[in-house]
N, C-alpha and C positions, 0 to 999 in steps of 0.2 A: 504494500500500500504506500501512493509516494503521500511528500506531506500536503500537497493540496489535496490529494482525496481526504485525506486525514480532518484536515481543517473546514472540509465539507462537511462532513460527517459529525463533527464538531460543533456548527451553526444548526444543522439540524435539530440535534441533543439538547441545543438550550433551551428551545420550548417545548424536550417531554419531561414529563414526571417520571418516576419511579416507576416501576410494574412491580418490582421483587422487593422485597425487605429483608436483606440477612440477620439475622440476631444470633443469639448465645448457641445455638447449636449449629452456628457458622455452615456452612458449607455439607449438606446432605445429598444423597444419591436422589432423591424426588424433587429437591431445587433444581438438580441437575438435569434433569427430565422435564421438569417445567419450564426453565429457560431455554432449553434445547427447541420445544416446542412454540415456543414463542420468536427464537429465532425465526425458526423456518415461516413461521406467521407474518412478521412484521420487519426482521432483518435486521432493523436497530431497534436496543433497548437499552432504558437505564435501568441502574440496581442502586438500592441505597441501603449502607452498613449502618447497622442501626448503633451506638452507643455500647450497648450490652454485647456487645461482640468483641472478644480481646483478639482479633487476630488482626491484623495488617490490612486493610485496602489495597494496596497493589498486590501482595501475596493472593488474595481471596482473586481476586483481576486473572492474575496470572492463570493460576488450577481452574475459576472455570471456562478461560478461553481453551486451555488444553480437551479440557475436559465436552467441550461444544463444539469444538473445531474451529473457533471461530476466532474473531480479531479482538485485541484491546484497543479500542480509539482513544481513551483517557481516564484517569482517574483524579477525579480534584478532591479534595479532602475526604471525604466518604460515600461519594458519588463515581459507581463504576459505568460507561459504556461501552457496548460491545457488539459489534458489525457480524454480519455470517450473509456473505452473500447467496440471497434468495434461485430459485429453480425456477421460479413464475417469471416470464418475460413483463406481467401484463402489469406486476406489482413490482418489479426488479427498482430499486434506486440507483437512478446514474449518476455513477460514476465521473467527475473530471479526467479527463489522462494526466 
């Protein structure tokens, strides 16, 4: 991803909300199935670490791109987003080159 996709994807992010709320039991096998699904849904999402979660923001970022296949576009203080480009031509977000 170069950085103007990036900073696309970035402008985008700033007016969604949250879908996902991590908290204390951080990072689970059914969050992971639910973002997963949501990817494939929507292609961009945020996620927001709630307080009650002692683990890292960028750590949590990291495992569930690994774990979704998908991209980290940024993380600012407890707010993660995360790109996975979509299979639907009809809903696909374009891309800059």
């Amino acid at each position: 991803m170069t950085s103007k996709q990036r900073a696309y994807l970035k402008s985008l992010a700033m007016t969604m909300d949250p879908i996902f709320q991590i908290g204390k039991s951080s990072v689970t096998p059914e969050l992971i199935t639910a973002i997963q699904e949501a990817l494939t849904a929507r292609e961009l999402i945020k996620v927001s670490v709630l307080q009650n979660c002692g683990d890292d923001p960028k750590a949590i970022a990291e495992i569930l791109a690994e774990r979704t296949h998908s991209q980290v576009v940024q993380v600012i203080g407890k707010k993660i987003v995360l790109y996975k480009e979509g299979k639907d031509d009809k809903k696909r977000i374009e891309l800059p080159l």
